[in-house]
N, C-alpha and C positions, 0 to 999 in steps of 0.2 A: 510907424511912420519913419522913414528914412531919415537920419541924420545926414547934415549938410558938414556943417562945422559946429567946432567949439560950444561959439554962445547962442547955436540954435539945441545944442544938447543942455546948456546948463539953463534953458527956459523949463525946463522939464524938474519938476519937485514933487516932492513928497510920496508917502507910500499907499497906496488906496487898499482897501479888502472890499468885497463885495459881499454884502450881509444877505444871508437866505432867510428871505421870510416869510411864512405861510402856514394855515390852518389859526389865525391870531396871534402864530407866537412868533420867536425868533431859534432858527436849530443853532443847536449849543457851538458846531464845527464855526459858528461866525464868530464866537468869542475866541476858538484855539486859531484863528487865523489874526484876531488883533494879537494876541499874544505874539507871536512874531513877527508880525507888523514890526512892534513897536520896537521889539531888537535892533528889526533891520532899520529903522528910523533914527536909534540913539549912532548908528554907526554912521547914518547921512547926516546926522544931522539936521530932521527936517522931523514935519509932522505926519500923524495917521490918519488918513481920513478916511471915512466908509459911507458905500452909498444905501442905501435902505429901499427897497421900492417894494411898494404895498400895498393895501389899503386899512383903513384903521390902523394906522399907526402908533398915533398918541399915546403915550403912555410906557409905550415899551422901546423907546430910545433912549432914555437913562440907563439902560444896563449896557448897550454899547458904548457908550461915556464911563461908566465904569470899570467895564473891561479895557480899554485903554483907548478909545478916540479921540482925538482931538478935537475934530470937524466931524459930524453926521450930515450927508446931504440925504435928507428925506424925501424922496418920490410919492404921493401917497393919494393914490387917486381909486376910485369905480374900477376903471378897466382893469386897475392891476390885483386884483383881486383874486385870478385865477393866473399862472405862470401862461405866459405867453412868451419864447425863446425872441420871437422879429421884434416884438413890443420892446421887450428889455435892452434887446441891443442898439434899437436908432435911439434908446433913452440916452445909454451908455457912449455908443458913439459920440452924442451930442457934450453929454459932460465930460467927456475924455478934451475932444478936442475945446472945451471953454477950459477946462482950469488945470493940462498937462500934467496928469501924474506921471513920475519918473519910473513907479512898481506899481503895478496891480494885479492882486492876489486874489483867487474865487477857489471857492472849496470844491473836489470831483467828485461832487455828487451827481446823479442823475440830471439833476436841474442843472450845475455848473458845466457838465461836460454836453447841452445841448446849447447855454448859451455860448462860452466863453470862444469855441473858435467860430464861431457864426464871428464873433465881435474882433478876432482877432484877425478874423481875413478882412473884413471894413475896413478897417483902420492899418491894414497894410505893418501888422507887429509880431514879430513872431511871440512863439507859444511852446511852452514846457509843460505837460500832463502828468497827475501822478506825480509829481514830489515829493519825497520825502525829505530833505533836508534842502535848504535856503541860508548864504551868508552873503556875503559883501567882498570880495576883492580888494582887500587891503589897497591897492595899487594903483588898479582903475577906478575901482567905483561902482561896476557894473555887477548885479546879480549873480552870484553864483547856482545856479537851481539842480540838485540831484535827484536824478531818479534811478530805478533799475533798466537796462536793456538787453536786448537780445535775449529775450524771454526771462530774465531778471538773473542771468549767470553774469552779469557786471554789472557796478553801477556808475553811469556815466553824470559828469560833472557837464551840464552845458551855461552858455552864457549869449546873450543878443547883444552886443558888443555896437551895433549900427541901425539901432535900433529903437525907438522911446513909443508907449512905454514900454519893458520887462513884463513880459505876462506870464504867470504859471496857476495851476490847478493843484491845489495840497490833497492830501488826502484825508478823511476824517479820522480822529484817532492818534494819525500820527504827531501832531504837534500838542507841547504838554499846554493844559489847560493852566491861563494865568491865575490868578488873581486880583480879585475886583477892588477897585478902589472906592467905597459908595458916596464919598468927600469928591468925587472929581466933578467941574462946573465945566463945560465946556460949550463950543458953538453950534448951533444947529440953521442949516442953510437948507432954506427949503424951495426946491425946484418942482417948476409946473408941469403936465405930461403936453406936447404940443401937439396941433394937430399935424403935424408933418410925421411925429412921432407912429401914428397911427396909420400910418400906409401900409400894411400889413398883406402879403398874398394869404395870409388862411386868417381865421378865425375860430375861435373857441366856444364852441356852442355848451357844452358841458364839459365836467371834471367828475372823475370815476375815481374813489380812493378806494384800493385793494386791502385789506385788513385780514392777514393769514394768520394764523395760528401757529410760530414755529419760535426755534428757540432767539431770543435776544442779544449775541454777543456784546452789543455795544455796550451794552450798562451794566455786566456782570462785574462785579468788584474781584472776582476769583473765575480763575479759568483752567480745569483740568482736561489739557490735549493730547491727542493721542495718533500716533502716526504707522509708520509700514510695523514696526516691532510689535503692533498692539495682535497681528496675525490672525483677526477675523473679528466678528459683530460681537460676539462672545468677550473679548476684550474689550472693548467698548462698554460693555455693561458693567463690568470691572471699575471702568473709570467713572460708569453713571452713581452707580453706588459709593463710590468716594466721594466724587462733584455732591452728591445729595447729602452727606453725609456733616461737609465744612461748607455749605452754601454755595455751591459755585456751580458754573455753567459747563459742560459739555464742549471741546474744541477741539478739531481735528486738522492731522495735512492734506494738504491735494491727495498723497497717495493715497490713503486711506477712504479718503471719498471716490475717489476713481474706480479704487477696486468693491467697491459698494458697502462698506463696513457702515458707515452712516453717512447721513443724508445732506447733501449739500450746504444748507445753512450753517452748517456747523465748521464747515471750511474756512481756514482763517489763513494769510496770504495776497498774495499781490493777484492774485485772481476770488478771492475769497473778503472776509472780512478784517478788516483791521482793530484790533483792540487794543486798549491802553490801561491796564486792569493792574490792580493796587498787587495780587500775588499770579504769576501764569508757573502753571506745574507743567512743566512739556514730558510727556512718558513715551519713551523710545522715538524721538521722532533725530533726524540728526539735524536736521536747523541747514536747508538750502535756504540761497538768498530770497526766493521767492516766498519761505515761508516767513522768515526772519521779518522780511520787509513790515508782517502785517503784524508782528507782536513784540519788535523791539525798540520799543518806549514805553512795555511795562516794567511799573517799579522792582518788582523782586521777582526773578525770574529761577525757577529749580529746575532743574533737568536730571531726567533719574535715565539711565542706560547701560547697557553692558561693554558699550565703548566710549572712553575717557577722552577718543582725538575726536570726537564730531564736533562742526562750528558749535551746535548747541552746547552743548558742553564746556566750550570754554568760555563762551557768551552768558552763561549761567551766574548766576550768585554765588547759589549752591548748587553745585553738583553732584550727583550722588549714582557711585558707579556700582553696580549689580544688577539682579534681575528683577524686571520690574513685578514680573505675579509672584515675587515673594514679597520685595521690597512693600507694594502697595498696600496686602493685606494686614503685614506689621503696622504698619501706619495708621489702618483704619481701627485695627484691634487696642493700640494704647491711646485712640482718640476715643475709643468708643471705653474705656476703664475710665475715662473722666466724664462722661455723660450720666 
């Protein structure tokens, strides 16, 4: 919505996230989006509130309380039962324009990135996709939202400056998960679905959930990746046999997927998956910002390579310069003398 003046901008408070909910439960990316919620909150000044729309709710809105909300406004009806993109947005529209959040944050997942610009063209706001970092404008006040551009060879700092509210899409993964507070008491405002709500052009007759068999990067605690130096599929198994060896997942770069070394899932990146993994071992990869994007906010990051100037490298912890088909197998042989 257009700002006019002044005190038609500071009618506009607090920071909302939009909770994804479904299959009963709540996905974890709604707690890493109150987490910086509430950042950007202690720097407004103001509170987090999150909407929740569902069905069967009860029960599982204390852990958004936990995780840092102030305010849950709970949606929780029959129809919402299965995602419906028009449904959730005249919801959204409706509570946007009753109680003026100043930020509203929605995770880009599949589900957030079919509603949020539906909701974002409604309401006349603009929209930042893919984010990676979010702060506050010492100055002004306004949003600062980063992501990568121009196929992710920069990363551009944008801002809605005439604009309320600030909307942006984070990405999963990349904000660090807080911690819960299970002492926290907070308010819960519960809104009705209307019938006006439901003027919908399509309807949802069924829901198909796909259940493939491939590897998992989100939840791996350990991530051994492997990029153009790993020089074919053969490498790869090199790295599968170390990944199997310390528990850990399989993760490769764009190039390496491209040139068919392994199999897409395994791609990790701004076009790939985003991880946030307790150790990430990156082997020969040299760390473009496209790759970086999806795996820097893991904790302890190694980088093994026979050149010491790649970004990876000096984004690394440890880094560790040589060749990696010697380097790895030392590795595996005085892991495997303590087995």
């Amino acid at each position: 919505m257009k700002i006019i003046d002044e005190p038609d901008r500071l009618s506009y408070r607090n920071v909302w996230t939009i909770s994804e909910c479904s299959n009963g439960g709540i996905h974890p990316v709604s707690y890493e989006l109150l987490g910086i919620a509430r950042k950007l909150a202690a720097e407004r000044g103001c509170e987090v509130w999150t909407v929740a729309m569902g069905n069967a709710l009860e029960g599982k809105l204390g852990s958004l309380i936990a995780y840092g909300a102030d305010k849950v406004i709970s949606v929780d009806d029959a129809c919402l039962r299965a995602f419906n993109d028009e449904l959730e947005c005249h919801i959204l529209e409706r509570l946007i324009n009753k109680y003026r959040p100043e930020i509203v944050l929605c995770a880009a997942t599949s589900r957030g990135r079919a509603l949020i610009p539906r909701l974002a063209g409604k309401i006349h706001a603009g929209l930042t996709a893919d984010c990676t970092g979010l702060t506050i404008d010492p100055e002004s006040g306004n949003l600062l939202q980063t992501r990568p551009a121009f196929g992710g060879n920069i990363m551009a700092t944008i801002k809605s400056a005439d604009f309320r509210p600030q909307m942006a899409t984070v990405r999963p993964k990349v904000m660090p998960m807080p911690e819960p507070g299970p002492g926290r008491t907070r308010e819960i405002i519960r809104e009705a679905v209307e019938a006006a709500d439901k003027l919908n052009i399509k309807e949802i007759l069924r829901t198909v959930e796909r259940h493939e068999a491939t590897v998992n990067l989100s939840d791996a605690r350990i991530i051994v990746a492997g990029g153009r130096a790993m020089k074919g599929p053969d490498g790869f198994r090199l790295l599968e046999a170390f990944a199997k060896q310390i528990g850990g997942a399989v993760g490769a770069s764009r190039a390496a997927v491209d040139n068919g070394w392994i199999a897409y899932p395994h791609q990790i990146g701004q076009t790939g998956a985003t991880v946030q993994t307790d150790l990430y071992i990156a082997c020969g990869i040299s760390g473009q910002i496209q790759h970086l994007v999806g795996m820097q906010s893991c904790k302890t990051i190694v980088a093994i390579d026979i050149d010491d100037t790649t970004p990876m490298m000096k984004l690394a912890d440890i880094a560790v310069k040589g060749d990696l088909f010697e380097i790895i197998p030392n590795i595996m042989k005085e892991i495997g003398k303590g087995e």
